[in-house]
SEGU-857608 format. One record per residue (C-alpha): residue number from 1; residue in three letters; x, y, z. Coordinates in steps of 0.5 Angstrom, whole numbers, always signed. Layout:
BEGIN
n,res,px,py,pz
NUM,ALA,X,Y,Z
...
END
This chain:
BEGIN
n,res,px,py,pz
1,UNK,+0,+0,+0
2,UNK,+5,+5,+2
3,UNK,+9,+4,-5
4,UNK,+3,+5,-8
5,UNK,+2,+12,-5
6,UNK,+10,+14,-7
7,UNK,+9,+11,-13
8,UNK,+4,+15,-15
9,UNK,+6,+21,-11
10,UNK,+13,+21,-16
11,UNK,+9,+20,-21
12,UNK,+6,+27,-19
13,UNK,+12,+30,-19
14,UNK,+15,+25,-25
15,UNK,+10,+23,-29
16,UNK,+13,+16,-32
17,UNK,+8,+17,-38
18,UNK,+9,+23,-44
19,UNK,+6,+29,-43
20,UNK,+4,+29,-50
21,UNK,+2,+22,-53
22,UNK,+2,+19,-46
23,UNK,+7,+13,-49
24,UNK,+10,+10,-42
25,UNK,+17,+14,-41
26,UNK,+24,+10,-41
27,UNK,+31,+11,-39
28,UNK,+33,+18,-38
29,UNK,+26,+21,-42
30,UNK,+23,+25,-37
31,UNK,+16,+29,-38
32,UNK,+16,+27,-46
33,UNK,+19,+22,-49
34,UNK,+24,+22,-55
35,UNK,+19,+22,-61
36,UNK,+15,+28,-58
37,UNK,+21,+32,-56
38,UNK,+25,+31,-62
39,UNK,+18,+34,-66
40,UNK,+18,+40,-61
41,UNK,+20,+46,-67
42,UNK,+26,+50,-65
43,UNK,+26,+57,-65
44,UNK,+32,+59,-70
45,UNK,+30,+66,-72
46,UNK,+32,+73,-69
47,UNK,+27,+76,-65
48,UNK,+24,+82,-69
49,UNK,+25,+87,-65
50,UNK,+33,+84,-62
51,UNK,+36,+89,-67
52,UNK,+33,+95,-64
53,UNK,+34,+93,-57
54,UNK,+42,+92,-59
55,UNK,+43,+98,-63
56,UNK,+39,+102,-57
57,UNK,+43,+99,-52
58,UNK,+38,+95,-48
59,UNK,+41,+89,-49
60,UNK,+47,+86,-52
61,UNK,+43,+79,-54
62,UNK,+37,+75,-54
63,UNK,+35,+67,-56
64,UNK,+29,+63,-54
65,UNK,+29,+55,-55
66,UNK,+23,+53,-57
67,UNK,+17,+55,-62
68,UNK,+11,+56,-58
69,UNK,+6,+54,-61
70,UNK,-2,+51,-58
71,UNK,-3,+44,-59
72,UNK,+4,+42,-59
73,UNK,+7,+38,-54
74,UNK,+11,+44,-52
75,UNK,+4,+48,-49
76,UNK,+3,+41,-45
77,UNK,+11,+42,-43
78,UNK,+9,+49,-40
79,UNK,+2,+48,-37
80,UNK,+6,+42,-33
81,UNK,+10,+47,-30
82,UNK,+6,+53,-30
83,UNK,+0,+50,-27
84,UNK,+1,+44,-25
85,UNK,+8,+45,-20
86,UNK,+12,+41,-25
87,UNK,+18,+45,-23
88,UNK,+22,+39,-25
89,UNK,+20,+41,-33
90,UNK,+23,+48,-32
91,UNK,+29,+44,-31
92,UNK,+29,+41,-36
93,UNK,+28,+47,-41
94,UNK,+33,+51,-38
95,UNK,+39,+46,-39
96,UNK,+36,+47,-47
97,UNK,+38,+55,-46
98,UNK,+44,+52,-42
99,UNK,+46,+48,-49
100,UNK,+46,+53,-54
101,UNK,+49,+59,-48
102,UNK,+55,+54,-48
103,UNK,+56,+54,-55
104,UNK,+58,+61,-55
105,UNK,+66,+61,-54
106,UNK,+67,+69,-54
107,UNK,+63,+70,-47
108,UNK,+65,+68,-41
109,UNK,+58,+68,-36
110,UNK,+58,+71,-29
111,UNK,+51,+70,-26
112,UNK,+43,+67,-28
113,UNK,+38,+71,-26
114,UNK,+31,+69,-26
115,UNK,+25,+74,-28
116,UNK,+22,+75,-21
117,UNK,+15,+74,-21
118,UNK,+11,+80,-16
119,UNK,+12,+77,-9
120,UNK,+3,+76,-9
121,UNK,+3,+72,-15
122,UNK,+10,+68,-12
123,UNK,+5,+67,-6
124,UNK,+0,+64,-11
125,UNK,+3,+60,-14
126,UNK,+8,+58,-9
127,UNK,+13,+59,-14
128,UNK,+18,+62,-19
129,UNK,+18,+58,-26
130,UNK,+23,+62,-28
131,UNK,+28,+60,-23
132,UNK,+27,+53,-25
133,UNK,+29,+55,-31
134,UNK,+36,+58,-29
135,UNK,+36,+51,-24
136,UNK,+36,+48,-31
137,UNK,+42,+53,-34
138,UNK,+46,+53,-28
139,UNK,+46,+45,-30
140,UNK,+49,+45,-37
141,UNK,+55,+53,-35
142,UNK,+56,+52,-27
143,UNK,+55,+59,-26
144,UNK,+51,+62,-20
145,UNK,+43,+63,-20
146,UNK,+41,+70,-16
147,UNK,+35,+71,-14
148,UNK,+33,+77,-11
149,UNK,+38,+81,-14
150,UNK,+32,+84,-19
151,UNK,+25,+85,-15
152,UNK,+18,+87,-17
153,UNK,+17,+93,-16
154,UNK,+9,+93,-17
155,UNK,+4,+87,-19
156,UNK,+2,+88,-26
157,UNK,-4,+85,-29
158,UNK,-3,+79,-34
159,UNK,-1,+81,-41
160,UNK,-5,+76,-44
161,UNK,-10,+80,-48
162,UNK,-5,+86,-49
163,UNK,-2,+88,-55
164,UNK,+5,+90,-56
165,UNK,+4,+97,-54
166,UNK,+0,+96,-48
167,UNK,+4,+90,-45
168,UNK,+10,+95,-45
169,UNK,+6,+101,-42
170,UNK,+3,+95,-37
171,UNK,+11,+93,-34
172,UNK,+14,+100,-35
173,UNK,+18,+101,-27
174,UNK,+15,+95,-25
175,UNK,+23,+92,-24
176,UNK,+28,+95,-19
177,UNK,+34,+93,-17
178,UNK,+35,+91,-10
179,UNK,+41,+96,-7
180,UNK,+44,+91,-3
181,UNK,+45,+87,-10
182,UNK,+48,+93,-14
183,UNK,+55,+92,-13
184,UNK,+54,+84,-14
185,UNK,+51,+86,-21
186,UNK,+56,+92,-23
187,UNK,+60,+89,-29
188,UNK,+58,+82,-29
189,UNK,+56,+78,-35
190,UNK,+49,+76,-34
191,UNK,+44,+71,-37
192,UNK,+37,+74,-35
193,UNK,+31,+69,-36
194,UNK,+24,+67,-37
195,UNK,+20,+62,-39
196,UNK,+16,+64,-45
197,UNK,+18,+71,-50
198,UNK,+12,+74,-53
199,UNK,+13,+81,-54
200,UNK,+19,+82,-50
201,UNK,+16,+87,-46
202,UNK,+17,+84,-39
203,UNK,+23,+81,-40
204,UNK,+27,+88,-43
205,UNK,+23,+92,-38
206,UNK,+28,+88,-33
207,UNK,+34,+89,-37
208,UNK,+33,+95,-37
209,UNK,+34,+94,-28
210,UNK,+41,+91,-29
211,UNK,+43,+96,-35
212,UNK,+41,+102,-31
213,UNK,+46,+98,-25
214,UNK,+51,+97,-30
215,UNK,+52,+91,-31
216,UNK,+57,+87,-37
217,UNK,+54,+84,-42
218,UNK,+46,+82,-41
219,UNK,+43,+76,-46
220,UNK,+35,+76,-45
221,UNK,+34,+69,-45
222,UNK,+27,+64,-46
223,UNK,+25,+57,-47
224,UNK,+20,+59,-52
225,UNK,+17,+64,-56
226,UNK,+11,+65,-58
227,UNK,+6,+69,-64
228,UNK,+3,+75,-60
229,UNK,-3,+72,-63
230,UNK,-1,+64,-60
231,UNK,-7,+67,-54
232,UNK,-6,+64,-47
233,UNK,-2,+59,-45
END
């Protein structure tokens, strides 16, 4: 009885089945199995507005992993670690950003920060998915994760249902850097992270923090990308 219960409570946090086609998980796969995580469409173009925001001197690179697209087994990948408190999801997708960080030879990486979510919504929630993602990072570079270095400064309202202009209006000096972090983050080279970009509203919003405590180099980095048409997820 009592291995029936722990059974079921690892595969709570573990699932043994796919998330997406629920064929039985085997060996290292974890959440999705081979065939469903090799079919997840990699995101292998430039954010449309990256030149801009280099060019401005907001940020000195963006990437994102994944294409979000609805259907698809990465929509069920994120709804597990959205809603579902599958944190170990987030782990998984933040070692993919960590692969493709590695890969740059010419930048040496001093610190991960994780969007902070405002301490309201943290409560809800009772955690920050984007922390799980620079867990993930850490996994693959070995750098530091600082969290509270960067705080929400006021609770915005969900972006969902807002275009592009509004979503910047919306997060505009809702992100501050904590003083007492300042001297930490001044010339450090710095891979800030999300999980999903759509607009890049709220993730540049918080670039411009670290850039204004002056930071080295700054990559804004997310699992995924999404349309801005791609609705909820």
């Amino acid at each position: 009885m009592l291995k029936k219960i722990f059974n079921g409570f690892l595969n709570f946090i573990l699932p043994n089945t796919c998330l997406a086609c629920d064929e039985p998980l085997t060996g290292a796969q974890n959440y999705l199995c081979e065939k469903c995580f090799a079919a997840l469409q990699r995101y292998d173009e430039i954010h449309p507005w990256q030149k801009e925001e280099i060019a401005a001197g907001n940020i000195d690179h963006s990437m994102s992993v994944f294409w979000f697209r609805e259907g698809t087994a990465i929509q069920q990948l994120f709804h597990a670690l959205k809603y579902q408190k599958m944190q170990k999801a987030g782990i998984l997708l933040g070692e993919e950003i960590g692969k493709l960080a590695a890969a740059e030879k010419e930048i040496k990486f001093d610190l991960i920060i994780p969007v902070p979510l405002h301490k309201a919504r943290k409560r809800d929630r009772t955690y920050n998915q984007s922390e799980s993602i620079a867990e993930g990072i850490n996994n693959i570079l070995g750098i530091e994760v600082v969290t509270g270095a960067v705080t929400r400064s006021r609770y915005t309202p969900t972006q969902t249902r807002l275009n592009r202009s509004e979503r910047k209006d919306n997060v505009k000096g809702a992100f501050a850097v904590n003083p007492e972090s300042a001297q930490q983050l001044r010339g450090k080279n710095i891979i800030l992270t999300d999980d999903v970009i759509t607009t890049g509203a709220t993730i540049l919003e918080c670039a411009s923090a670290l850039k204004q405590a002056k930071c080295g180099k700054l990559w804004i980095c997310s699992a995924a990308y999404a349309e801005l048409r791609s609705g909820n997820i």
